[in-house]
C-alpha positions in Angstrom: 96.4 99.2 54.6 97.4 99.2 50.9 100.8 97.6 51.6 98.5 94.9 53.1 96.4 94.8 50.0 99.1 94.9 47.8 100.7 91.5 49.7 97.1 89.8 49.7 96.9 90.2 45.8 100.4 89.3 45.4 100.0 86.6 47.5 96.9 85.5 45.6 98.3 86.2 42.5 100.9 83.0 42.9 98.5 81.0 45.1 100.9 81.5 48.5 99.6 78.8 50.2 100.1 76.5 47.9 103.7 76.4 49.7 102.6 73.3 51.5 102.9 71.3 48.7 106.1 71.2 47.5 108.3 73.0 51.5 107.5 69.8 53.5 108.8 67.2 51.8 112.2 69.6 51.4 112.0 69.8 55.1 111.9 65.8 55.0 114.2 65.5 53.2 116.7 67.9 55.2 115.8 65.7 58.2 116.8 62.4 56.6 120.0 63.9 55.5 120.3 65.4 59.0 121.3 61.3 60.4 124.5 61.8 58.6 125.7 65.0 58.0 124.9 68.6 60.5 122.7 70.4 59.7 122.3 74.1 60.8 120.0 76.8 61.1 121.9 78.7 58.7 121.0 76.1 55.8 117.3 75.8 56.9 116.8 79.3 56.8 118.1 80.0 53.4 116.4 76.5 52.0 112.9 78.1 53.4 113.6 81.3 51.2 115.1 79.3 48.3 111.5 77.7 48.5 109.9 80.9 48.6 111.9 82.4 46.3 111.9 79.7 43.0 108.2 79.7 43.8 107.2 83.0 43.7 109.5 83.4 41.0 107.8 80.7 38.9 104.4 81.5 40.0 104.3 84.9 38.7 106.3 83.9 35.3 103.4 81.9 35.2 101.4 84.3 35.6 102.8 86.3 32.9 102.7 83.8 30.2 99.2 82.6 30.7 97.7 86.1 30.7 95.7 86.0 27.7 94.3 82.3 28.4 93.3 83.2 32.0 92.0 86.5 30.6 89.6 83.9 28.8 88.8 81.5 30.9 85.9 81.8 33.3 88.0 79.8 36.0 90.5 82.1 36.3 89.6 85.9 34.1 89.2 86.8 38.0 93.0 86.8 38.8 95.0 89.9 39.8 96.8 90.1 36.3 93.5 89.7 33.9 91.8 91.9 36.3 94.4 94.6 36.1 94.9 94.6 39.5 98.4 94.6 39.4 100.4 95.6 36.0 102.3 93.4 33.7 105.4 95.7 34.7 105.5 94.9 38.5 104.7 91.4 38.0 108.1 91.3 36.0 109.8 93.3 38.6 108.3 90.6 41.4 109.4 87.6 39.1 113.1 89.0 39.0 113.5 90.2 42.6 112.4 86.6 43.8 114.7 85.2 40.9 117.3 87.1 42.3 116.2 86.0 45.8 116.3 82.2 44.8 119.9 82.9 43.3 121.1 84.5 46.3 120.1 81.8 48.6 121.4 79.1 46.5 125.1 80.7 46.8 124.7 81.3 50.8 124.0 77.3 50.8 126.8 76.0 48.7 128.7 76.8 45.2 127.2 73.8 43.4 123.7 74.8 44.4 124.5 78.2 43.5 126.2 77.0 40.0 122.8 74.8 39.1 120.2 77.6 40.4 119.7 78.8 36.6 119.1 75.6 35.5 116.3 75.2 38.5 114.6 78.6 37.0 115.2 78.0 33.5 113.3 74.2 34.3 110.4 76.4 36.5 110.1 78.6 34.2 110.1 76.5 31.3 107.0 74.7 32.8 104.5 77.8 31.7 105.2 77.1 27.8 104.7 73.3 27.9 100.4 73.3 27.9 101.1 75.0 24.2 102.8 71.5 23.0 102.4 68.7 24.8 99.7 66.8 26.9 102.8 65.9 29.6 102.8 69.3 30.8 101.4 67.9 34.4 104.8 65.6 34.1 106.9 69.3 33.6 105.5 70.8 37.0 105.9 67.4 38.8 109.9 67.9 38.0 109.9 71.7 38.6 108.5 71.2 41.9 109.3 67.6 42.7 113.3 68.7 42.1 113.1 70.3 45.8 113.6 67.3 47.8 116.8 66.5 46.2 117.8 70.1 46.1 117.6 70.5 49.9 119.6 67.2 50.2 121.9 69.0 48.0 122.0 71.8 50.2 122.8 70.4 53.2 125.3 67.3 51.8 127.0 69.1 48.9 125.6 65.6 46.8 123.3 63.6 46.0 121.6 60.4 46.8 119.1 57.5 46.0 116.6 58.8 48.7 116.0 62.4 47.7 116.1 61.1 44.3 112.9 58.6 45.2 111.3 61.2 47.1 111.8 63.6 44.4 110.1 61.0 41.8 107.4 60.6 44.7 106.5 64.5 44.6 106.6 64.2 41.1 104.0 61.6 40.4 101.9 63.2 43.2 102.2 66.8 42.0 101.1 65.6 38.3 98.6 63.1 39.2 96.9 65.5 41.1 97.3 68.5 38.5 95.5 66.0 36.2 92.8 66.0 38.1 92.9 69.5 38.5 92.7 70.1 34.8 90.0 67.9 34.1 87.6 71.3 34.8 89.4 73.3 31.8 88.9 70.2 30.1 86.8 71.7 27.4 88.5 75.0 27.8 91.9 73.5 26.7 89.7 71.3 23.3 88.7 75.1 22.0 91.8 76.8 22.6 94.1 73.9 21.5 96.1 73.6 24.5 97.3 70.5 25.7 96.5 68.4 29.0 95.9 65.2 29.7 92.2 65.3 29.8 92.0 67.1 26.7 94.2 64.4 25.3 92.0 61.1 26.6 89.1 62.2 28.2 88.3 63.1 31.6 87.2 59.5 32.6 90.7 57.9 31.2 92.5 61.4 32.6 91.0 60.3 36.1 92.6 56.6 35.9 95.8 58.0 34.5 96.0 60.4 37.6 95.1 56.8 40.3 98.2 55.3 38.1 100.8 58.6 39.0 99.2 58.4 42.6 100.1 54.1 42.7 103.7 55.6 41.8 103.7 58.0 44.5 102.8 55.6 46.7 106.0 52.7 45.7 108.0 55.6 46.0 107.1 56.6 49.4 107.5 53.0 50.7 110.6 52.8 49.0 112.2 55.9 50.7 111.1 54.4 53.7 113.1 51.0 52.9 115.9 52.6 52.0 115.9 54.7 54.9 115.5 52.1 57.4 112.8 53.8 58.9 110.1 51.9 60.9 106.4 51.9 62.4 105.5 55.3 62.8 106.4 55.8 59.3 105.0 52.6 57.7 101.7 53.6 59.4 101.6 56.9 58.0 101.9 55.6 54.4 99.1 53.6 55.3 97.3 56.7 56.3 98.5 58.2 53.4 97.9 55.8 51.1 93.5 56.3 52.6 93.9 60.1 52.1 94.7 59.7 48.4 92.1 56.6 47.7 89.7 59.8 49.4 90.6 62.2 47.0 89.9 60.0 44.3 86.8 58.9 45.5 85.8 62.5 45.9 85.9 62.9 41.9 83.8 61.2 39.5 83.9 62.4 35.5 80.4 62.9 35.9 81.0 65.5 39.0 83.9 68.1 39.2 82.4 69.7 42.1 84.5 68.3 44.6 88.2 68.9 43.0 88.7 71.7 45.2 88.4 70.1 48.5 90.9 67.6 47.1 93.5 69.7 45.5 93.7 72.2 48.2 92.6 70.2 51.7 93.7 66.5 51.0 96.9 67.6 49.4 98.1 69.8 52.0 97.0 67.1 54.6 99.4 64.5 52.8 102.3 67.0 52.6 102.4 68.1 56.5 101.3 64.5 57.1 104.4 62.7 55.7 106.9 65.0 56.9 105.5 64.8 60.7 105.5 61.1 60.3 109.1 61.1 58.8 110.1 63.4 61.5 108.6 61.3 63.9 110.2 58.2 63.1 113.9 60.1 63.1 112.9 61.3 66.1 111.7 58.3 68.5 113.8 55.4 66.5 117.1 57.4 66.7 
């Protein structure tokens, strides 16, 4: 029972689930690159913990920086660390081990992916620091998590392309315009404590049309990839369906009313991650 509570606070500690965000479009990714080159079970296995493992990694780094903001702010004093739950010691010893992990599973894929894994963690990592300087901090975590798209490309080809490339600008524009909404509740928060966001920068109501700008982006990306893909129905519909999921998100926050950000960071975000890699799988799959 406490090895079970120990992985529930862990795995709350660096928000598990929020996985779904970033591992799908990977897996897209892989399956795009999968027309040309083979792909094995071998390279999907150790991509999934390469996932896992710069996540974690960078979640509880994270973690460890923002201790004494989260300590103070009523959104998040709750969390494991603040709480004392677990201790700033083992949170370094989890950040390493999955370091370590990540590292690992970089050199069972390929020695360039293995030769750039630092700079992955050190561009993760460097993420935590960059709310303390500048109001493009949601730009920083759409490249720390938007990079996996071309990284599993990477993994599987041993180079790069124009297509992971777009897809990676896609997840980056999507992770950043939805973290501006998500900061728009520490939005006074961040104005007494000097850190820097996008809503504490412009406002909340110019914050929200900066984050339908990112999402436009996400959107000419995703099209794009599918262009330069040659893909075909089943995929052009699903950006369609796509593109309704995100104009729903936005239409579920108003400056005036927060109250809904949670049912579109967690449930309409997740939907359009699993969403586009079915449809992209789908299209490979029937128009093969």
């Amino acid at each position: 029972m406490s090895i079970f509570k120990s992985l529930v606070t862990y795995g709350e500690m660096i928000k598990f689930s929020h996985t779904v965000f970033a591992l799908p479009f990977a897996l897209s990714s892989v399956a795009l690159a999968s027309r040309e080159y083979p792909v094995t079970l071998k390279q999907v296995f150790w991509i999934l913990v390469a996932m896992v493992g710069a996540r974690s990694a960078a979640m509880g780094f994270n973690r460890l920086v923002d201790r004494p903001w989260d300590a103070l702010n009523p959104r998040t004093r709750n969390r494991a660390l603040p709480q004392g739950r677990v201790s700033r010691k083992e949170v370094v010893l989890f950040v390493s081990f999955f370091s370590f992990l990540f590292i690992f599973s970089a050199y069972q894929l390929n020695p360039l992916c293995f030769l750039l894994s630092p700079l992955a963690l050190f561009l993760t990592f460097f993420y935590s620091y960059t709310k303390r300087f500048t109001w493009t901090s949601h730009l920083f975590l759409g490249a720390a998590i938007g990079v996996a798209p071309t990284a599993a490309w990477l993994a599987v080809t041993g180079g790069v392309h124009i297509i992971p490339i777009l897809l990676s600008l896609a997840v980056l524009t999507w992770i950043a315009g939805f973290d501006v909404l998500y900061a728009c509740q520490d939005y006074q928060f961040d104005v007494a404590h000097r850190l820097y966001s996008i809503p504490q920068r412009f406002g909340v109501r110019n914050a929200l049309y900066i984050a339908r700008a990112l999402h436009g982006g996400t959107l000419l990306c995703f099209f794009a990839v599918g262009l330069l893909s040659d893909l075909h129905l089943i995929y052009g519909t699903g950006m369609l369906a796509v593109a309704g999921l995100l104009l729903y998100e936005h239409r579920l926050i108003k400056p005036e009313d927060l109250s809904k950000i949670n049912l579109a960071f967690f449930n309409v975000n997740g939907i359009i991650s699993i969403l586009f890699f079915l449809i992209t799988l789908a299209d490979i799959f029937v128009y093969r």
